[in-house]
Structures are given as C-alpha cells and as structure tokens.
TORKOLBA-472956 format. One record per residue: residue in three letters; x, y, z of N, C-alpha, C in turn. Coordinates in steps of 0.02 Angstrom, whole numbers, padded with zeros to 5 digits, always signed. Layout:
# TORKOLBA-472956
ALAXYZXYZXYZ/...
END
This chain:
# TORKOLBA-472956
UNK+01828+00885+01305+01812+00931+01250+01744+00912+01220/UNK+01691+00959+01202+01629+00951+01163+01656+00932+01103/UNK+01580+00891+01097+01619+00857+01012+01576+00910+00974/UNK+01602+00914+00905+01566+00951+00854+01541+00921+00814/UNK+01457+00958+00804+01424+00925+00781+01448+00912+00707/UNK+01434+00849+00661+01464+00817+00620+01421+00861+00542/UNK+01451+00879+00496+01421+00909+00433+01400+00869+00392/UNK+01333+00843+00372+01322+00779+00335+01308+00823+00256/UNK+01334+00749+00214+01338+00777+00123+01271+00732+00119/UNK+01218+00742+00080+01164+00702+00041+01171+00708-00052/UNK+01186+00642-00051+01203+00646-00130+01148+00585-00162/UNK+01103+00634-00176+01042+00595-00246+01063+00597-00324/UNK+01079+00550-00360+01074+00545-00421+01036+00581-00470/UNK+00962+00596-00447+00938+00639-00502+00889+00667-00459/UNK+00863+00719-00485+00828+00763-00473+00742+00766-00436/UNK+00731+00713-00442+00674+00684-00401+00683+00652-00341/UNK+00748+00631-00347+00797+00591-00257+00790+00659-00224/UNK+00812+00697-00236+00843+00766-00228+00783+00800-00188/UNK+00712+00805-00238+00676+00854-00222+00634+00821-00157/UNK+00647+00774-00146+00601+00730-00074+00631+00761-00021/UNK+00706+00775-00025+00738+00822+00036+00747+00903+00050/UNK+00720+00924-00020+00723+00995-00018+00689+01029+00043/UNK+00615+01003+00033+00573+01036+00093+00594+01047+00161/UNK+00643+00999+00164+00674+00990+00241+00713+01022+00254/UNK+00745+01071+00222+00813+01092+00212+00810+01173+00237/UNK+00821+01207+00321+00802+01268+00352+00864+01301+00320/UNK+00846+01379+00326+00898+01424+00305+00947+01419+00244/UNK+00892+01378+00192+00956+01335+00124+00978+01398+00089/UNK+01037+01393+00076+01086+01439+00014+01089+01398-00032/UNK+01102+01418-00094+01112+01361-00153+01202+01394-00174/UNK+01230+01358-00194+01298+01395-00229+01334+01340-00279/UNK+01360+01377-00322+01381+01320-00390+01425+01289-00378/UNK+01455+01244-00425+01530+01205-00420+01533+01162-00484/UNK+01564+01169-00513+01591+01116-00552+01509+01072-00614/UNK+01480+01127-00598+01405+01124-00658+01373+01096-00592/UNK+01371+01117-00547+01333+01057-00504+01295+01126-00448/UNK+01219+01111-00409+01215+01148-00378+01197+01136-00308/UNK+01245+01170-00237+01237+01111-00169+01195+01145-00149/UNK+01143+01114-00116+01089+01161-00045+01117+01138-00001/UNK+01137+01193+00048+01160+01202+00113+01124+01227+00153/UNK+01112+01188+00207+01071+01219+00276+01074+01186+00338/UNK+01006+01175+00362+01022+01110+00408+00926+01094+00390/UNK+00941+01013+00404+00890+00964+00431+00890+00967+00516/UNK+00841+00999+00553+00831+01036+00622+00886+01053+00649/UNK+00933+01019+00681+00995+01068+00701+01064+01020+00666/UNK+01053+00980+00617+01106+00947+00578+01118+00984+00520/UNK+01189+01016+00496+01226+01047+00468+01223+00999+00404/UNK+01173+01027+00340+01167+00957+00283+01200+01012+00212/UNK+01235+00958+00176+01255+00994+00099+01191+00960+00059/UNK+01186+00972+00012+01140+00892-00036+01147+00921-00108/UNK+01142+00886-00136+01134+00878-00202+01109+00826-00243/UNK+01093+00833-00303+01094+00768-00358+01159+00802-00403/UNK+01193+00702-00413+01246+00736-00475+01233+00707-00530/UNK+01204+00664-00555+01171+00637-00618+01207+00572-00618/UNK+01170+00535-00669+01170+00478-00671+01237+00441-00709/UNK+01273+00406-00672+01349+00362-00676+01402+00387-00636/UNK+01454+00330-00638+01484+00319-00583+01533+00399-00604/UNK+01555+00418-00659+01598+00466-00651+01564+00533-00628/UNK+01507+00552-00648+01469+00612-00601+01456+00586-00544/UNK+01455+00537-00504+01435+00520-00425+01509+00537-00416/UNK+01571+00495-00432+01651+00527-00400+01671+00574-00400/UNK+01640+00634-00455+01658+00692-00464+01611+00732-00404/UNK+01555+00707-00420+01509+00773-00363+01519+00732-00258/UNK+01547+00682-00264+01573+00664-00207+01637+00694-00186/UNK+01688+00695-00228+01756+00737-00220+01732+00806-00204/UNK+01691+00855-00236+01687+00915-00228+01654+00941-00170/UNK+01599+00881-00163+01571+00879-00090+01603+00882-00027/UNK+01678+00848-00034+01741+00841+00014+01757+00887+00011/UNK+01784+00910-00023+01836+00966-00029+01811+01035-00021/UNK+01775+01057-00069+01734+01117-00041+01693+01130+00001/UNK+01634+01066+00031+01600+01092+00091+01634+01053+00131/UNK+01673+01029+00149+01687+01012+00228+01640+00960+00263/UNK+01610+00903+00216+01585+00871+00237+01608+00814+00292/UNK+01598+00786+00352+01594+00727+00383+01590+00672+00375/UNK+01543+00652+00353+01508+00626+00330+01464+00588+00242/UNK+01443+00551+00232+01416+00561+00150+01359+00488+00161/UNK+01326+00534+00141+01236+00454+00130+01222+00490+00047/UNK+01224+00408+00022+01189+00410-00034+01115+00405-00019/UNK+01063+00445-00058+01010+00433-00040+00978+00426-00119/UNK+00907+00377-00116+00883+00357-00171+00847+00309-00194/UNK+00838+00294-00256+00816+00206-00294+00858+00198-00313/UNK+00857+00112-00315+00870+00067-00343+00847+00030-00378/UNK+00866-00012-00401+00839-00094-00434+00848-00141-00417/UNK+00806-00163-00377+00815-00254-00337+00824-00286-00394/UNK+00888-00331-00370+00924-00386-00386+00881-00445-00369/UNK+00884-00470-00286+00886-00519-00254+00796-00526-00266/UNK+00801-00593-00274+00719-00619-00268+00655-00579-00220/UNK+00695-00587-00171+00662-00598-00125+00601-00521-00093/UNK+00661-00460-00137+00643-00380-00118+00584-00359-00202/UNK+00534-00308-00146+00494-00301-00196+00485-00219-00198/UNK+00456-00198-00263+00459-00105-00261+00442-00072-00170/UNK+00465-00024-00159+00466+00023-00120+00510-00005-00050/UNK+00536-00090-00061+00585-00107-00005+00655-00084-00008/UNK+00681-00068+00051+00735-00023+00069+00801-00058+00084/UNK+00846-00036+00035+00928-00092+00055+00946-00028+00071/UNK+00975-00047+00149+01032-00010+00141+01101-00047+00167/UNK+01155-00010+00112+01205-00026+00112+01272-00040+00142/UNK+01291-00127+00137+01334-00133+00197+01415-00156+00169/UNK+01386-00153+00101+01463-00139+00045+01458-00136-00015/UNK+01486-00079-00057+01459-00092-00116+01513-00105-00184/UNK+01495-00128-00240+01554-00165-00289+01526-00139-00344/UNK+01573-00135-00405+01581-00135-00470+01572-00180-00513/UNK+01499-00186-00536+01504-00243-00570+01525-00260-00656/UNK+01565-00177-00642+01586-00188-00716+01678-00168-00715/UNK+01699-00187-00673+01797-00156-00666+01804-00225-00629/UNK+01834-00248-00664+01879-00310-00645+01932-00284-00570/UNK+01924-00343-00524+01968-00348-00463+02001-00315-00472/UNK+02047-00341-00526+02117-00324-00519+02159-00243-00536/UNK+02107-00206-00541+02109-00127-00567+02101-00084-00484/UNK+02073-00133-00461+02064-00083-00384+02112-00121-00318/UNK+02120-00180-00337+02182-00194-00309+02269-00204-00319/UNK+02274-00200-00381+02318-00202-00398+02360-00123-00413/UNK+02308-00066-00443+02333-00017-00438+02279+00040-00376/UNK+02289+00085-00383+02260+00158-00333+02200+00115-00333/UNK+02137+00113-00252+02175+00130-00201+02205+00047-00186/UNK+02202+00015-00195+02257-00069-00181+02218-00067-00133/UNK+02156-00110-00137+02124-00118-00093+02139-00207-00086/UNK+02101-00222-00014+02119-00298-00010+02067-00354-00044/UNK+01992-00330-00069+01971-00356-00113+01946-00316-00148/UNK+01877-00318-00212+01853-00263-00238+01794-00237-00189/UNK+01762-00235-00123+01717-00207-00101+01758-00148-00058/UNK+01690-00117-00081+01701-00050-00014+01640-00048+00018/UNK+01681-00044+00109+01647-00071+00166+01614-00001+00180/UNK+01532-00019+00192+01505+00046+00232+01521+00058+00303/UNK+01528+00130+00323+01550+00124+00380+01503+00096+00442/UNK+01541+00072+00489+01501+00011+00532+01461+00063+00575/UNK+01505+00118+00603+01469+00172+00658+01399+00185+00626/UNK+01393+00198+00556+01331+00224+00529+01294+00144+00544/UNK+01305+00088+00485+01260+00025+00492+01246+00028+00569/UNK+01298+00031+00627+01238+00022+00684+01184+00070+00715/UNK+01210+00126+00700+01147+00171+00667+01082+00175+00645/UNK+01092+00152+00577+01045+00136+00536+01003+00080+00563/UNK+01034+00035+00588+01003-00025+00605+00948-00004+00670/UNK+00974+00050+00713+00948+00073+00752+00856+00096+00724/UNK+00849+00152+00662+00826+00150+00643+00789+00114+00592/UNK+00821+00041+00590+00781+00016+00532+00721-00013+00583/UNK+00758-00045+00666+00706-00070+00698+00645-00039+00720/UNK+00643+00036+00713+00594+00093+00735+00547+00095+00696/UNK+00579+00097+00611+00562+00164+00556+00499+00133+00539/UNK+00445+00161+00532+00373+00156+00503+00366+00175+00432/UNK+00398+00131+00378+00386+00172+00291+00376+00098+00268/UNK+00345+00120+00219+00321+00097+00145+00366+00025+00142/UNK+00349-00018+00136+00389-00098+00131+00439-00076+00182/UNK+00476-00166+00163+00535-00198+00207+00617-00176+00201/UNK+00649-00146+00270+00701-00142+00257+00762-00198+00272/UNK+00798-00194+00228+00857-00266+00213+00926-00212+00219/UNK+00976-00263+00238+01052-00221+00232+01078-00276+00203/UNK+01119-00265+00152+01161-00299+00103+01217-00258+00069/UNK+01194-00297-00010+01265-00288-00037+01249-00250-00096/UNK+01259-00182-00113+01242-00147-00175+01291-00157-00213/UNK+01277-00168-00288+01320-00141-00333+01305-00118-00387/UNK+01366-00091-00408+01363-00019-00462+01401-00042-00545/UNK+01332-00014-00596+01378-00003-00662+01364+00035-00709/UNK+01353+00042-00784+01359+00097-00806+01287+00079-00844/UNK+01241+00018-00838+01196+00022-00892+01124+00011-00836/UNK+01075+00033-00866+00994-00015-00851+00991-00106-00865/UNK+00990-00126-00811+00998-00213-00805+00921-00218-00845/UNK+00942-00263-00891+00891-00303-00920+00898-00383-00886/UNK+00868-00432-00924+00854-00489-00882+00905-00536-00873/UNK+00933-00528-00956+01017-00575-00967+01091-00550-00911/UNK+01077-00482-00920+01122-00425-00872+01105-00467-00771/UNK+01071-00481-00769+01047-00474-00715+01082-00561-00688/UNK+01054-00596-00730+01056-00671-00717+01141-00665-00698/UNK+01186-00632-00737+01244-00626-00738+01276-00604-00667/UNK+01259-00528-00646+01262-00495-00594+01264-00554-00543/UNK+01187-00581-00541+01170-00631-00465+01212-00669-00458/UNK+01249-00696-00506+01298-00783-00523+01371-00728-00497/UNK+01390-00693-00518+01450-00675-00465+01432-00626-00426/UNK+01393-00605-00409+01419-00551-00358+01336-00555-00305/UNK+01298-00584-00317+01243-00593-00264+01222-00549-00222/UNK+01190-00486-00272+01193-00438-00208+01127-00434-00203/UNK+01105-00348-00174+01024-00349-00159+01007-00301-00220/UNK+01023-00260-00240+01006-00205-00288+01077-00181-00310/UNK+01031-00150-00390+01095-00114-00431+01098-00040-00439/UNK+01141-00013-00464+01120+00060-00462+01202+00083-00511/UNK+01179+00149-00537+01237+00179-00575+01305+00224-00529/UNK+01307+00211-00451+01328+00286-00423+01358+00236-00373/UNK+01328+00212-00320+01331+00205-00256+01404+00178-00262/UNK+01457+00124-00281+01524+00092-00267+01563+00151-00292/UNK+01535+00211-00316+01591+00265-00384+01594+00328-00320/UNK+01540+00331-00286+01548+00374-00217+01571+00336-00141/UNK+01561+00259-00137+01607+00245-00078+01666+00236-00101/UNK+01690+00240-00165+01765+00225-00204+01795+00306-00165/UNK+01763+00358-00185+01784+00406-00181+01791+00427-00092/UNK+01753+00402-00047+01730+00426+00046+01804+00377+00034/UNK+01828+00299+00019+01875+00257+00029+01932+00282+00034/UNK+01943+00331-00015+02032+00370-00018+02035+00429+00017/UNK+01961+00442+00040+01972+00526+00070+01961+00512+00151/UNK+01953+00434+00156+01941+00423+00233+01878+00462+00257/UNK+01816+00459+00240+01755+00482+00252+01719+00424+00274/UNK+01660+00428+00324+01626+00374+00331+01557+00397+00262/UNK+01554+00320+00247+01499+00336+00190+01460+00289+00199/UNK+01371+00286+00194+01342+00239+00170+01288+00251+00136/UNK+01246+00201+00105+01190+00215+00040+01132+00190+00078/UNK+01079+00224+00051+01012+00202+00087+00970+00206+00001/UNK+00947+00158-00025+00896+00165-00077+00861+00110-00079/UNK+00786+00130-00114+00735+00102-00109+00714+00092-00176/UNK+00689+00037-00180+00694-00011-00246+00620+00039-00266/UNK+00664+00036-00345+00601+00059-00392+00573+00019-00455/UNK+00605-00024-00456+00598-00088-00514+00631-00141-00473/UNK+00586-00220-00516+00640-00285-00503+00620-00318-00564/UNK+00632-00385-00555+00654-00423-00603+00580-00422-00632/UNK+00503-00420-00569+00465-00429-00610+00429-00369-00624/UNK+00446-00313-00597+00422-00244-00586+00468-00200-00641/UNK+00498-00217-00717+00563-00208-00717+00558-00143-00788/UNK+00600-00123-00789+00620-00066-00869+00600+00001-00820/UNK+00616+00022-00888+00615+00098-00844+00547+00137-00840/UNK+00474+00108-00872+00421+00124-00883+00426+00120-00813/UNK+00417+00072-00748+00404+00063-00692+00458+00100-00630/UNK+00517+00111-00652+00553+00152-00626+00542+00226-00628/UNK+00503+00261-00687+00477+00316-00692+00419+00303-00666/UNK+00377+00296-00648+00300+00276-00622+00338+00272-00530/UNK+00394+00216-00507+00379+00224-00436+00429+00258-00406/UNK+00477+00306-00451+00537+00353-00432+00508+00386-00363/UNK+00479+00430-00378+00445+00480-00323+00437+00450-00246/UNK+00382+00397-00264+00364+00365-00196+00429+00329-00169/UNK+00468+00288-00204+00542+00246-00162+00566+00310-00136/UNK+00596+00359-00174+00629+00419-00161+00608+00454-00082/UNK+00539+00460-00077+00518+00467+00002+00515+00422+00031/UNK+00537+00376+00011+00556+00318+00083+00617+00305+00100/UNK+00654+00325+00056+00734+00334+00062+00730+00389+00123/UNK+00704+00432+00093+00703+00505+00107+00689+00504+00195/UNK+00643+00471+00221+00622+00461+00298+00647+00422+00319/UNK+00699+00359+00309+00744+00319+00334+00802+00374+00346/UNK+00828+00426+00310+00881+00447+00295+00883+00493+00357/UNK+00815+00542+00348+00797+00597+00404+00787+00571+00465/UNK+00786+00500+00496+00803+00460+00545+00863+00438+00566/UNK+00916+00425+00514+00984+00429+00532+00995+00489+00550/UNK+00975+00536+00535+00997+00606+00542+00994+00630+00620/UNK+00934+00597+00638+00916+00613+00704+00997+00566+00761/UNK+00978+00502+00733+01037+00484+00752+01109+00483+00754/UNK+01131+00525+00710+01198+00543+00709+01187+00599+00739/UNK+01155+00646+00748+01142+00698+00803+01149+00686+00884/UNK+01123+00623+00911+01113+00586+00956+01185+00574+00974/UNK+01218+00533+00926+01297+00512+00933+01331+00547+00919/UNK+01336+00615+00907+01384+00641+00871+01460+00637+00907/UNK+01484+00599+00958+01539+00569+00977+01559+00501+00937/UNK+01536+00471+00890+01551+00405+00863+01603+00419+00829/
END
C-alpha cells in the first residue's frame, strides 16, 4: 500500500514566528477556530496547517488540541525563539528539541495524576530527531545548531529565575509554550518536536534584545524547519 503523505501542524507563538512562514505557504486558505486563525496549504507538495497561538502554556495546549482535532494533523513542530539557558549557546543558535519540561508544575501533578507519566519529561519524537539531525548536518543558517533539553514556564527569566532553572533542570533554552504543546501531541499520540532559535541569553538578555533579534532567530527556525519538511516528505513511510 502507498503511504500517505503526512499533514504537518506549524505552531509559532506570536506573530513574527508566524510571519517567516507565511511566504511559503502555496494555495493558503485562512479559517477561524476558537479566536485563533490556521493557514492551510502546502510548503511545495507538504500538506501544512500553521499558526501562532500566543504567548503561555494554556494558549499553546489549547491551539495544539484544535490543531488535532479539527485539521487532521500528523504531525506538530513548534517553530520559533527562545532564550538560551546553557552557557555555552549564543543569539541566533538553534536548539532543537529532544525533551521538553515544566519548570514550573511539580513532578508529581504529571505523574501522579492525567497523563501518569513515568517522569516529568516529554520525549520528542525520535523518527523526527533523526530527521532533524539529518538536517542539522546539511543546514547552512545563521549560528550553531545543538539538540537538548527545552523547558517551559509562565514568566520572562531574569538572572535569579535562571540560576534556579540551570541547578535543577539543566537545560538549553526556555520558552512559554513548547512542554504545554508536547503535553498536549503526549495524550493524543502525535509525533511532536520544537525547533527554536535563541533570541536572548544570560548576556544578550530582557526583552529589549528579544525584540531587536525576534525576526532574524525566527528565519532561522524558519529554514531548519522548511528542511525537515523536505525530509519528512522523503520518509513519509516513518
């Protein structure tokens, strides 16, 4: 039997993630849902939804659920910025995501009740990471790409916030969305993963510099992403 080709969801946080993929987007319809608005078309012959759902984890679970349910998605890539965590990553370098956590819901809320998971991470799916990895060894953009560990909460990390974060949970970058949409691919059995590109760090940091390098991370997300694309096209048996 031919396999069918796979329907990919693109979910940007705000409206400048968003507009780096518009251009790409052949034969787009726009249609409402739930205050939210999806472009549907395709990226060359890949079947894409996208949207931005705004910023925190309960508009990323909400516009991820609706993404399931009403378009028939496959698939789900977060696409976007971040905020490097880890020392070592500097503006316009690219994490993408190989599990992501809550750094503000205690363990015991996601294992103990819905979904009872076996720790608090949610695993990106591996078919995509070898994927991606495919493309990270190719991709020609703007700084270094890293795969790690994102995590998600509800505020802008200042410096005290941050020192905190690194001491338990050691990841590469933070963000308001990314663990609140693999929470949501986790119960609906979707493969999901995040691709974002740092727009602040510890010394690049506040939101003066996150507004100043939104745009440019955003297109480097944006051409890592349109490279998976090619590649899940390639595999569309995985």
């Amino acid at each position: 039997m031919e396999s069918r080709m796979k329907k990919i969801g693109i979910i940007c946080a705000i409206t400048k993630e968003l507009g780096a993929f518009l251009p790409y987007i052949q034969e787009c319809k726009t249609t409402d849902k739930a205050m939210l608005k999806f472009y549907e078309g395709k990226i060359n012959n890949t079947d894409v939804v996208a949207l931005f759902c705004g910023v925190c984890k309960t508009n990323a679970a909400l516009a991820t659920q609706v993404l399931i349910d009403t378009y028939g998605v496959d698939v789900v890539i977060n696409a976007g910025t971040a905020g490097g965590i880890d020392k070592n990553l500097d503006v316009f370098d690219t994490v993408i995501c190989t599990e992501a956590v809550y750094h503000d819901v205690h363990e015991g809320i996601l294992t103990e009740f819905h979904p009872w998971l076996e720790s608090k991470f949610f695993k990106s799916d591996e078919d995509l990471l070898n994927l991606a990895r495919k493309v990270a060894d190719r991709a020609d953009v703007k700084g270094k790409i890293y795969f790690g560990r994102m995590v998600t909460g509800e505020q802008f990390i200042v410096d005290d916030g941050r020192e905190e974060i690194i001491a338990n949970l050691n990841p590469l970058s933070v963000d308001m969305e990314t663990a609140a949409m693999a929470h949501v691919c986790y119960v609906n059995k979707i493969p999901f993963i995040a691709i974002r590109s740092i727009s602040d760090t510890a010394d690049h940091s506040g939101e003066d510099n996150f507004a100043k390098n939104c745009v440019t991370a955003s297109e480097v997300a944006k051409d890592i992403v349109l490279e998976l694309l090619v590649e899940i096209e390639k595999n569309s048996n995985w």
